[in-house]
C-alpha positions in Angstrom: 1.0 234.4 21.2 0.8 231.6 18.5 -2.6 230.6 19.6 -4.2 234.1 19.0 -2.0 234.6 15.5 -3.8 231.2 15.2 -7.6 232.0 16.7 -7.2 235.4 14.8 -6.5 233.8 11.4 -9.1 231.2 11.4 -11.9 234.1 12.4 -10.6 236.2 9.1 -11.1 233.3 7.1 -14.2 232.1 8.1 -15.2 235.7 7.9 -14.2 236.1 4.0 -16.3 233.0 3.6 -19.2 234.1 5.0 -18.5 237.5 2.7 -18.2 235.1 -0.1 -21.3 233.0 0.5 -23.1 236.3 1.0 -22.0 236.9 -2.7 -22.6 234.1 -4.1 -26.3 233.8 -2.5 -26.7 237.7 -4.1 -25.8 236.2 -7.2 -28.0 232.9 -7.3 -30.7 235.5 -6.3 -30.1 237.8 -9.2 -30.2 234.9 -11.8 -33.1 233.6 -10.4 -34.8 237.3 -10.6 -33.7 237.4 -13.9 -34.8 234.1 -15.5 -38.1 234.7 -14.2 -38.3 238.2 -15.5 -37.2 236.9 -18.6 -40.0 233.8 -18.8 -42.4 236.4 -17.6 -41.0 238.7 -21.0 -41.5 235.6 -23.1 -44.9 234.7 -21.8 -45.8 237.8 -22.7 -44.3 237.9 -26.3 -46.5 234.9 -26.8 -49.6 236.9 -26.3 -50.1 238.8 -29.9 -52.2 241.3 -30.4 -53.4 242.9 -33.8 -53.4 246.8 -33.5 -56.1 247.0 -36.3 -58.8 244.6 -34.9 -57.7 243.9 -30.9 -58.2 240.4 -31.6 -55.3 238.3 -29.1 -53.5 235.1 -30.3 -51.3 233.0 -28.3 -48.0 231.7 -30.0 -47.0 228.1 -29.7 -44.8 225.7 -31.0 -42.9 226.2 -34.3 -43.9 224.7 -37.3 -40.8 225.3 -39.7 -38.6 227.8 -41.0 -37.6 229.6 -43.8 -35.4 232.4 -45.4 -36.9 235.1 -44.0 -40.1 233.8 -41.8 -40.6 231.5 -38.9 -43.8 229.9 -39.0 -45.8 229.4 -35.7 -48.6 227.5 -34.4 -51.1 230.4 -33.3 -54.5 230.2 -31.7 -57.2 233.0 -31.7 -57.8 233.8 -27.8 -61.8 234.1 -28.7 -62.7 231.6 -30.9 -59.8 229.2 -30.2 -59.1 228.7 -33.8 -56.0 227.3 -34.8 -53.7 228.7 -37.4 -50.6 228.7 -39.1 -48.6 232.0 -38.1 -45.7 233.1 -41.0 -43.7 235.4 -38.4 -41.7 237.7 -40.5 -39.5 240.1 -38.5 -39.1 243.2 -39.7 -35.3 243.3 -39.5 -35.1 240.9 -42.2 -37.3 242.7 -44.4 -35.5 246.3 -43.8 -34.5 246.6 -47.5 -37.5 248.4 -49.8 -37.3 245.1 -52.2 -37.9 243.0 -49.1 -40.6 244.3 -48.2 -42.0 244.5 -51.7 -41.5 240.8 -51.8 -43.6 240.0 -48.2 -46.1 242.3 -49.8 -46.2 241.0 -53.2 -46.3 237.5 -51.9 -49.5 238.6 -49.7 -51.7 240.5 -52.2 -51.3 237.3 -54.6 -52.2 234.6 -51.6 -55.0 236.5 -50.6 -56.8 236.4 -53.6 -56.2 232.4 -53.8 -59.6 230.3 -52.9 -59.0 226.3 -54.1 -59.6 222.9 -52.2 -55.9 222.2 -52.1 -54.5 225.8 -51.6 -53.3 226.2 -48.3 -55.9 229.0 -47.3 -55.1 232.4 -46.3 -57.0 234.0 -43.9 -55.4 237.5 -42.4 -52.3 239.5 -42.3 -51.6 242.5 -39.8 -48.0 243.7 -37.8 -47.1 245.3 -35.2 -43.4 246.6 -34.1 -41.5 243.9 -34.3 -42.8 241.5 -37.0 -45.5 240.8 -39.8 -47.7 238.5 -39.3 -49.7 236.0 -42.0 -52.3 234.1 -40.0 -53.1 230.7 -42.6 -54.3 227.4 -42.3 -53.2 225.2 -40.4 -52.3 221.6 -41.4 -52.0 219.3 -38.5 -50.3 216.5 -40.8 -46.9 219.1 -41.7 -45.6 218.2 -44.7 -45.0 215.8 -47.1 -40.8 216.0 -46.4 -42.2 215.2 -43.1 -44.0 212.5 -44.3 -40.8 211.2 -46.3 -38.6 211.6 -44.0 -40.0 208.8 -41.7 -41.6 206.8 -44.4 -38.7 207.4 -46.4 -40.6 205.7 -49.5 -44.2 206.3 -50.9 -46.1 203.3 -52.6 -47.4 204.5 -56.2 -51.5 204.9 -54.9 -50.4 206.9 -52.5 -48.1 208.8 -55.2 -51.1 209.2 -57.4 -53.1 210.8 -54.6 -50.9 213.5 -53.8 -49.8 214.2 -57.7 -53.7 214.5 -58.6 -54.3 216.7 -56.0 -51.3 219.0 -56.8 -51.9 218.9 -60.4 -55.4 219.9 -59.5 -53.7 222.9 -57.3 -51.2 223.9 -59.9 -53.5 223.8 -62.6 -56.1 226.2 -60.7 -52.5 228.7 -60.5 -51.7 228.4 -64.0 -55.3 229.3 -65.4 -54.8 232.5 -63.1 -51.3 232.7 -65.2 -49.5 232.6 -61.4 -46.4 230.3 -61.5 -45.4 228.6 -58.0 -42.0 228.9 -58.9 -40.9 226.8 -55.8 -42.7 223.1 -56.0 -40.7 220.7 -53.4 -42.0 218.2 -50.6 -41.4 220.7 -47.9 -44.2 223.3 -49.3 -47.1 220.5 -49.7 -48.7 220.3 -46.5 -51.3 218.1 -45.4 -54.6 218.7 -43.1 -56.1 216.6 -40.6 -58.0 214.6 -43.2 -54.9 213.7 -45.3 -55.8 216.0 -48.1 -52.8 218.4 -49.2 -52.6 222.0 -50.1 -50.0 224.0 -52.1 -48.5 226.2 -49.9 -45.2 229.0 -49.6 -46.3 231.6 -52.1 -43.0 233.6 -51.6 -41.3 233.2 -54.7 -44.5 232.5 -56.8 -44.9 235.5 -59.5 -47.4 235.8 -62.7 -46.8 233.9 -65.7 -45.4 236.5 -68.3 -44.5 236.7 -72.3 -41.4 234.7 -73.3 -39.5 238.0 -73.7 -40.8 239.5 -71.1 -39.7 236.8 -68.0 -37.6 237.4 -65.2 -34.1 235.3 -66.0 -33.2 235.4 -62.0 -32.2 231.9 -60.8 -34.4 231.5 -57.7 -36.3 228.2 -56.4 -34.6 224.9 -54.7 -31.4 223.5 -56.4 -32.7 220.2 -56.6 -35.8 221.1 -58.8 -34.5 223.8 -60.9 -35.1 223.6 -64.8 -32.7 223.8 -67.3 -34.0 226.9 -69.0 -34.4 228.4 -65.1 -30.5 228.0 -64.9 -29.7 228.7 -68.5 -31.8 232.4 -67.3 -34.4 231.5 -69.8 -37.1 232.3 -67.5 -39.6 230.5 -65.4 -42.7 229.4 -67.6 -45.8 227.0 -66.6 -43.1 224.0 -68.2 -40.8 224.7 -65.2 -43.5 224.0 -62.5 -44.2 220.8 -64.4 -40.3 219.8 -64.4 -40.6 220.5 -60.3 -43.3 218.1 -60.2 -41.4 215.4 -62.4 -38.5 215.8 -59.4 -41.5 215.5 -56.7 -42.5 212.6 -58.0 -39.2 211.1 -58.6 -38.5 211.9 -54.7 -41.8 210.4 -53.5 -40.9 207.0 -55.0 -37.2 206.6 -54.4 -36.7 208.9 -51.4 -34.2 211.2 -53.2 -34.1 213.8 -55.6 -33.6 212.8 -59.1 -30.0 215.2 -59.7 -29.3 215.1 -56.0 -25.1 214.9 -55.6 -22.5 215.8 -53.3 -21.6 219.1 -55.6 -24.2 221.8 -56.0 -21.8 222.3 -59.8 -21.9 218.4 -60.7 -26.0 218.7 -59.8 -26.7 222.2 -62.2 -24.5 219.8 -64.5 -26.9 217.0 -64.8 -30.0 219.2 -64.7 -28.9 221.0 -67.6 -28.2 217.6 -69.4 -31.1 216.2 -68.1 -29.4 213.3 -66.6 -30.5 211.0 -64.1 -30.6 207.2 -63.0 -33.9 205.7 -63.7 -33.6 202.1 -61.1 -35.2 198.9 -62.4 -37.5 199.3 -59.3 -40.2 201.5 -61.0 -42.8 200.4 -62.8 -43.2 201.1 -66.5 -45.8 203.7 -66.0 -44.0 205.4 -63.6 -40.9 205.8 -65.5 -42.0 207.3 -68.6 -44.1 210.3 -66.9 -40.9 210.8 -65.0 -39.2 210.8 -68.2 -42.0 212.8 -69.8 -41.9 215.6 -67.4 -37.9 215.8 -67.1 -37.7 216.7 -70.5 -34.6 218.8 -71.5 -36.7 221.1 -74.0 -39.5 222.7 -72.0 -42.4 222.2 -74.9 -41.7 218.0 -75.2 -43.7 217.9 -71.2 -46.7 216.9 -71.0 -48.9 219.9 -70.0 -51.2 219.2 -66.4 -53.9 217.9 -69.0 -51.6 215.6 -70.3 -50.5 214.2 -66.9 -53.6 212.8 -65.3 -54.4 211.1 -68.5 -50.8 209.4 -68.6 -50.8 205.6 -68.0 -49.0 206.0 -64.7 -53.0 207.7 -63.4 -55.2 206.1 -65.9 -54.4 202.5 -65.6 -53.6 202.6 -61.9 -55.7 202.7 -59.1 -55.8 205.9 -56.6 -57.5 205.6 -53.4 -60.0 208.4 -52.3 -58.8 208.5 -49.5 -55.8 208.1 -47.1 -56.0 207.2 -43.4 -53.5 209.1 -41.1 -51.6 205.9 -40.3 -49.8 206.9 -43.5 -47.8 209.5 -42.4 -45.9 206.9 -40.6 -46.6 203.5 -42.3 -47.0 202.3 -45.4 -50.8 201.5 -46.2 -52.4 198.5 -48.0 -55.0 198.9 -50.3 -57.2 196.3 -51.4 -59.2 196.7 -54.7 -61.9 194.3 -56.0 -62.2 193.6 -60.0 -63.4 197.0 -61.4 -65.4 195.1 -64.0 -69.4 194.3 -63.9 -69.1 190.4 -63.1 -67.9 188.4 -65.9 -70.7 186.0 -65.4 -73.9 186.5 -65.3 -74.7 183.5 -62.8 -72.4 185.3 -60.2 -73.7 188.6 -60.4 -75.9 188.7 -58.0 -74.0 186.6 -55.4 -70.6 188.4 -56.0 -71.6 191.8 -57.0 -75.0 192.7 -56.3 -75.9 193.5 -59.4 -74.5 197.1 -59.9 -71.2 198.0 -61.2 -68.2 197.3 -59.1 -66.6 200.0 -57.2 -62.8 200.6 -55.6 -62.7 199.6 -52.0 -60.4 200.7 -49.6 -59.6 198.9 -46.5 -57.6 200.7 -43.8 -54.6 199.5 -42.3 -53.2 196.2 -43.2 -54.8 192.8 -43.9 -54.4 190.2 -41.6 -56.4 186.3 -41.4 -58.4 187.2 -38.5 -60.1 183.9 -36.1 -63.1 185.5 -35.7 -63.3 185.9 -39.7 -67.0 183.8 -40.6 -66.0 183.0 -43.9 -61.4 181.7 -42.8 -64.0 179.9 -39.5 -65.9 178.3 -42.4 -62.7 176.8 -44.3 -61.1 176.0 -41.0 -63.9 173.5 -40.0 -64.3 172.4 -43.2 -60.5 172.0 -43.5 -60.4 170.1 -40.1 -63.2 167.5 -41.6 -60.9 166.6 -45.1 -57.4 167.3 -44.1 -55.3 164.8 -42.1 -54.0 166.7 -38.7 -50.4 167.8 -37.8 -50.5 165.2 -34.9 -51.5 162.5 -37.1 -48.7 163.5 -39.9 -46.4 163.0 -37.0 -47.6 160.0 -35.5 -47.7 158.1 -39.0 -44.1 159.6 -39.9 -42.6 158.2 -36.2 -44.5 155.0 -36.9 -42.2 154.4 -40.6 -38.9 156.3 -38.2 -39.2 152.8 -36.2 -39.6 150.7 -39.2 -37.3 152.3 -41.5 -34.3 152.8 -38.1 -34.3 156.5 -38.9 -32.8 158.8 -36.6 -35.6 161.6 -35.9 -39.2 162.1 -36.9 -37.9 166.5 -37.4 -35.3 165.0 -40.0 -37.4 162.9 -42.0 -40.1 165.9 -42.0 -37.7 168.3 -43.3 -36.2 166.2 -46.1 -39.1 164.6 -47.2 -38.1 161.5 -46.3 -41.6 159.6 -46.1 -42.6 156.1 -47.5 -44.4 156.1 -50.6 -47.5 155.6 -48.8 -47.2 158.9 -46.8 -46.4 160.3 -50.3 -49.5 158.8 -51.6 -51.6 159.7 -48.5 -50.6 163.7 -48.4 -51.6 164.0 -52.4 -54.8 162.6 -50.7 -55.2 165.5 -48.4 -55.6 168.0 -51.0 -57.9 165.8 -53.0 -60.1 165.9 -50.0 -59.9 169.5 -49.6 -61.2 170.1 -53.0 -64.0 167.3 -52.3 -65.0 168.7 -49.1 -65.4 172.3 -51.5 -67.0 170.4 -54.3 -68.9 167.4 -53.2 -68.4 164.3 -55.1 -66.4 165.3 -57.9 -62.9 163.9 -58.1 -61.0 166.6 -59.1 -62.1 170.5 -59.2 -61.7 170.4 -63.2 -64.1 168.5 -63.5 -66.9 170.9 -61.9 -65.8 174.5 -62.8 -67.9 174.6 -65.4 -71.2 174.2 -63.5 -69.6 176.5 -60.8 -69.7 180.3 -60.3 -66.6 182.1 -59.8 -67.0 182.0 -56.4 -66.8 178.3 -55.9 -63.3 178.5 -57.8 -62.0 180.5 -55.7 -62.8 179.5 -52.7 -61.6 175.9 -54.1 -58.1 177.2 -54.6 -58.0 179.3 -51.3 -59.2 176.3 -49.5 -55.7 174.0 -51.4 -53.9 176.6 -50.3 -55.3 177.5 -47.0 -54.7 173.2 -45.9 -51.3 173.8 -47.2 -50.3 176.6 -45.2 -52.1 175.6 -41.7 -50.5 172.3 -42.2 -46.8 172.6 -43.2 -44.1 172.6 -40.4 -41.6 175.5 -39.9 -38.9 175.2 -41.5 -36.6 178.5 -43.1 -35.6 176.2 -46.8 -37.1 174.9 -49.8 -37.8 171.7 -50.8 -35.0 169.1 -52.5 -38.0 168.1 -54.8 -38.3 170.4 -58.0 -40.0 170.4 -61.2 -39.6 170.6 -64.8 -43.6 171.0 -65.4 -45.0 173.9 -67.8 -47.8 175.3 -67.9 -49.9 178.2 -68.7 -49.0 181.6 -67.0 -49.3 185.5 -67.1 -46.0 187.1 -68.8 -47.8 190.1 -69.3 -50.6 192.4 -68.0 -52.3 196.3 -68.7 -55.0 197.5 -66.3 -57.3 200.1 -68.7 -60.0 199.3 -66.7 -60.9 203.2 -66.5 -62.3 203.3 -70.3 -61.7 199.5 -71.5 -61.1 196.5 -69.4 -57.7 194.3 -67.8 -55.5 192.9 -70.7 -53.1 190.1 -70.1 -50.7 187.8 -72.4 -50.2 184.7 -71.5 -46.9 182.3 -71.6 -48.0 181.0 -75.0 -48.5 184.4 -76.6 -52.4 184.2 -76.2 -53.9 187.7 -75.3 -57.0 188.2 -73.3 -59.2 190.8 -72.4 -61.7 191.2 -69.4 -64.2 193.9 -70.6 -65.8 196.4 -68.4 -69.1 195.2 -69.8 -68.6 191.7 -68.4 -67.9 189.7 -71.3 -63.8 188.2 -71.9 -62.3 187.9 -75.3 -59.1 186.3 -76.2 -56.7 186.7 -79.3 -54.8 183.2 -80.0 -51.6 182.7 -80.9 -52.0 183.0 -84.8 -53.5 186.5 -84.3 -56.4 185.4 -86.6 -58.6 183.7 -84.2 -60.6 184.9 -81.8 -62.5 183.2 -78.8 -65.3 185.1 -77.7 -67.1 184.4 -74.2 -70.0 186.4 -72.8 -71.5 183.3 -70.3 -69.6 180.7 -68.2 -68.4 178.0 -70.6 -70.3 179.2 -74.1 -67.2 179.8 -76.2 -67.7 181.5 -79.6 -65.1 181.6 -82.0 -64.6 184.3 -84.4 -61.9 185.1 -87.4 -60.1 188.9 -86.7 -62.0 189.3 -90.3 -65.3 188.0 -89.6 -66.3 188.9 -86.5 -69.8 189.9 -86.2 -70.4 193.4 -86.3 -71.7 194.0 -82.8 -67.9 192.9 -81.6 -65.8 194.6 -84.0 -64.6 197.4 -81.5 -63.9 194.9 -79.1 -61.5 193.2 -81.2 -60.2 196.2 -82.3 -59.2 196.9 -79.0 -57.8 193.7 -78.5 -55.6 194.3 -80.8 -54.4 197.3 -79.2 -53.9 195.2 -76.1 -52.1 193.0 -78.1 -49.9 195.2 -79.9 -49.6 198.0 -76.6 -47.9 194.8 -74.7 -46.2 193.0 -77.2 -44.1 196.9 -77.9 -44.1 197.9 -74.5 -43.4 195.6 -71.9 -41.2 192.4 -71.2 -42.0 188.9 -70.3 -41.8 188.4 -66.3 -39.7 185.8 -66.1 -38.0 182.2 -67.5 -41.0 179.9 -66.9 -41.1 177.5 -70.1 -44.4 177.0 -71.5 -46.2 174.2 -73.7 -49.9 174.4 -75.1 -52.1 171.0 -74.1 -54.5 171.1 -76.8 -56.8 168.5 -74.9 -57.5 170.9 -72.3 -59.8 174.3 -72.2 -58.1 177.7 -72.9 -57.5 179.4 -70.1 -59.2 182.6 -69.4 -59.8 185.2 -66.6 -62.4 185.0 -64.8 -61.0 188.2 -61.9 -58.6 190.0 -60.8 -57.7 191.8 -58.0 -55.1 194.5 -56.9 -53.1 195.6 -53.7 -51.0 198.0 -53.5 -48.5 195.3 -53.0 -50.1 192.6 -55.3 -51.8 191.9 -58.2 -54.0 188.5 -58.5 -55.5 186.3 -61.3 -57.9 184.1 -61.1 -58.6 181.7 -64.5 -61.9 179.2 -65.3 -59.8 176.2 -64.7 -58.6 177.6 -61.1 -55.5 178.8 -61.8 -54.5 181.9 -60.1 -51.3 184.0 -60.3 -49.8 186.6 -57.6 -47.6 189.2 -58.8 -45.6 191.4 -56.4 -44.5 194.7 -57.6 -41.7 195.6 -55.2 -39.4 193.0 -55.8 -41.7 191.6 -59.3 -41.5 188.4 -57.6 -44.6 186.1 -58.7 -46.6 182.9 -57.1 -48.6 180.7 -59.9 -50.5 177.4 -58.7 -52.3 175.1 -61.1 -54.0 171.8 -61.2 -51.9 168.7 -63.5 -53.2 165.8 -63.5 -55.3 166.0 -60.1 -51.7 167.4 -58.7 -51.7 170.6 -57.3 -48.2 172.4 -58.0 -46.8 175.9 -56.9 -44.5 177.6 -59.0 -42.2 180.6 -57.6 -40.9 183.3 -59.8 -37.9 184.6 -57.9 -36.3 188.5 -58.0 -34.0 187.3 -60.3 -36.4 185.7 -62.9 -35.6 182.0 -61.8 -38.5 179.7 -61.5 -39.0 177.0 -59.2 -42.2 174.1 -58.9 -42.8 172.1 -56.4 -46.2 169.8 -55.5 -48.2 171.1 -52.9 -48.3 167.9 -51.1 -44.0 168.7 -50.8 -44.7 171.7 -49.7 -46.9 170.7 -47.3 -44.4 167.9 -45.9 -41.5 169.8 -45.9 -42.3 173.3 -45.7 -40.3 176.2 -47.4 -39.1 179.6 -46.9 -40.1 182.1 -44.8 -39.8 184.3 -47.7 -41.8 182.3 -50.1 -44.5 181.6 -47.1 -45.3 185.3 -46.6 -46.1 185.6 -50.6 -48.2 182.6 -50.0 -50.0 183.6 -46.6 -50.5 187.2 -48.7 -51.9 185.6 -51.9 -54.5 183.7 -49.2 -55.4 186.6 -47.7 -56.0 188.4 -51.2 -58.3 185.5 -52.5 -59.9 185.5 -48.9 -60.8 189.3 -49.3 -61.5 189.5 -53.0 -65.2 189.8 -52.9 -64.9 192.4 -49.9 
């Protein structure tokens, strides 16, 4: 009897769970029937079709959001064009001035036709939504952009700000206010050009009395007078490009905090932090365009011929590599050759114009003219190998411990001493030919012969130094001549410069150079290599009397306006030849000098750190400028023995490379 109870209960339970499995199978069934009538649904969503025209678009991925909108990529069926779909439910536009804004915002985009207008192309709905079909910009935006790179350099800056300005000032003719300028509505296309885009709060410019005092637009880039209900005026987009440009260089808005109150705050005070970082240029349109009282900004006129555009260089164009890394630019001297002998060799002749090479410079092997310096470098310079065999020779003599320590503390006889200044005499021999010391012919060389001179000193230098992460014991006291100051106006006049003994120079457009001395009466006028003419301020002849009028300005635009770039102490040698520039060549990391005695200075803008080398005395010495202003100079042939930093090395290998390239 207990074995049927038994056989009995064991058959009910497997019976409930087969009843249970039976469910649960229904069940997995059902789901499955569903999700694929539901992806079958959403395929079909995907598929758009415009009542008025038949034309059918497939929807793809999303491309942002906003208030009201979603904004799709969309792709006619037919032609397989690509746009950019603003999907605009019509649930969230249910209210009449809703959908007086979607319309409103419509019948002013499609009237829009500019270059760097995001284009608008067609507009029809259907049950559920509205849709505005515009162009697509494969790029996204610049918050995109910003948010990876975090950082823009200032070209790149420049060549999104002319571009907008141009934009903004095509609006404002047509008296339409954007009303909403931020990164997220600047979008870029697949050939890196950017369009103004997001018309939804942009509205026509109207009389003072007559403007609309709501507070609408993106916290971060309101105007004062927009939160004091003034109104929005042609000012305000001006004080939301101020904040753009602000963004682009430090990766933050200028009145960005933690409290939305403490941020109207400081808008309506105007006040912001301005960090050491910028550049002069760069902080005074910022300041310029953040004005507190709308009528002291500049109007879009105004901006592009600021300083921050007209003495800087802005590239034509931008590769896509930018959306991700930071580019470097490389800019040859925008002047007609300074001498006439070098024309032809360096410049063909014709008037100079700005080169830009994509992606980043590098010392490439297969390079004819670094092949050149390296087999000419491997014919005058002493070897590694032999360094190290002559240093383990003196180790066994002298009972030191290691040939690595004696390297790295310079611990060589005199003779080793005497035989590594000798290296980088016979660099500059093997350049030169027979002259003992590259002083002696610069002035029956071309410009070209200098600098390949210096590049080659530095070149042996670098190639032959061992790796080490620390500077040299062995520093200097030496002063010499040096850059403390420098204006590009090459756009209308020329490069200005000051140097360390308050001399001022000018390299004009028209290929002549023109310095101001110390006294600020005398002037030394050169228009060929080595023919010196020296003038009084008073007496000049009258065929020069605008250029030194505008060397005055040089003068007195630096001497007002900028500081000295750093603590290097200075001393004039009367018994040698006044320095003055013979090129000069920008990055958008670097600018480089090069001067008729081969002197040449590298200034870094990030971090204003600078590199200067000179020739004393048939000695080459290197001179580093650090972050903090501190200077530091060291003989080449030390360097060379003992090495130095890896962070001084880079500015070193960089400075190279920009001599290498500056005739590119």
């Amino acid at each position: 009897m207990d074995l049927l109870k038994t056989i009995t209960h064991q058959s009910s339970s497997n019976h409930k769970m087969c009843e249970q499995g039976r469910s649960k199978s229904c069940e997995l069934k059902k789901k499955k029937n569903e999700e694929q009538t539901h992806a079958m649904a959403s395929e079909t969503s995907r598929i758009i079709s415009d009542p008025s025209t038949g034309k059918c678009y497939c929807r793809g991925r999303v491309l942002g959001k906003g208030g009201f909108a979603k904004c799709y990529e969309m792709t006619d069926l037919e032609t397989n064009k690509v746009y950019a779909a603003k999907i605009i439910p019509h649930s969230r536009v249910a209210k009449p001035h809703q959908r007086e804004k979607i319309e409103r915002e419509i019948e002013l985009h499609k009237t829009l036709q500019h270059k760097h207008v995001v284009q608008f192309y067609h507009h029809f709905e259907d049950q559920e939504n509205i849709y505005i079909l515009l162009e697509f910009c494969s790029r996204r935006s610049m918050a995109h952009v910003l948010k990876v790179r975090k950082v823009l350099t200032e070209p790149e800056v420049r060549y999104y700000l002319r571009q907008i300005i141009s934009a903004l000032k095509y609006l404002h003719e047509r008296e339409i206010l954007h009303r909403d300028l931020k990164l997220g509505n600047f979008f870029i296309n697949e050939g890196m050009e950017l369009k103004v885009g997001d018309f939804g709060l942009a509205a026509k410019l109207e009389p003072l009395e007559n403007r609309r005092r709501t507070i609408c637009g993106t916290p971060n880039y309101l105007s004062p007078e927009v939160l004091n209900k003034q109104g929005h005026g042609c000012e305000s987009d001006v004080w939301a490009l101020g904040c753009v440009m602000y963004t682009m260089l430090l990766g933050r808005p200028p009145f960005e905090t933690t409290n939305l109150k403490e941020t109207y705050r400081c808008i309506r005070e105007a006040r912001y932090t301005m960090p050491s970082s910028l550049s002069s240029s760069s902080k005074h349109l910022i300041a310029y365009m953040l004005s507190k009282n709308p009528q002291d900004r500049p109007t879009l006129d105004e901006l592009v011929q600021h300083d921050f555009f007209a003495q800087g260089f802005t590239p034509e164009r931008l590769p896509s590599s930018c959306c991700h890394t930071a580019p470097d630019f490389h800019l040859s001297s925008p002047a007609k050759n300074f001498f006439k002998k070098a024309a032809a060799a360096l410049f063909g002749g014709k008037k100079e114009k700005v080169k830009y090479l994509d992606g980043h410079h590098k010392l490439s092997k297969d390079d004819d003219e670094i092949f050149r310096l390296r087999r000419d470098l491997k014919r005058t310079s002493i070897s590694q190998q032999t360094l190290r065999q002559r240093t383990d020779e003196d180790c066994t003599v002298m009972g030191k411990a290691s040939t690595a320590s004696v390297v790295k503390h310079s611990g060589l006889a005199k003779e080793d001493s005497r035989q590594m200044k000798d290296t980088i005499r016979m660099i500059v021999r093997g350049t030169l030919g027979s002259c003992s010391s590259s002083s002696e012919c610069l002035e029956d060389s071309t410009m070209g012969n200098v600098a390949d001179t210096v590049a080659r000193v530095l070149r042996g230098c670098l190639e032959n130094m061992p790796e080490v992460d620390c500077m040299p014991k062995e520093q200097l006291n030496d002063a010499f001549q040096w850059v403390t100051k420098w204006v590009d106006y090459s756009n209308k006049y020329g490069f200005g410069y000051q140097l360390s003994d308050h001399t001022v120079g000018v390299l004009f457009n028209n290929g002549t150079h023109m310095s101001l001395l110390p006294d600020k009466k005398t002037v030394h006028y050169y228009a060929e290599l080595g023919q010196c003419s020296i003038y009084s301020t008073t007496e000049a002849p009258e065929h020069l009397i605008g250029q030194v009028t505008i060397l005055k300005y040089f003068a007195h635009y630096m001497e007002e306006n900028l500081m000295d770039g750093g603590d290097l102490p200075s001393i004039m040698d009367t018994s040698k030849p006044r320095l003055y520039l013979l090129q000069w060549l920008k990055s958008d990391q670097a600018l480089l000098m090069l001067f008729n005695d081969g002197t040449f200075q590298v200034n870094f803008y990030h971090d204003h750190t600078k590199i200067i080398v000179c020739n004393q005395n048939e000695e080459y010495l290197l001179t580093y400028i650090n972050e903090d202003r501190l200077s530091t100079t060291f003989r080449l042939t030390t360097l060379l023995m003992s090495g130095c930093s890896v962070e001084l090395k880079n500015r070193m290998e960089y400075a190279l490379n920009m001599l290498l390239q500056r005739c590119n």
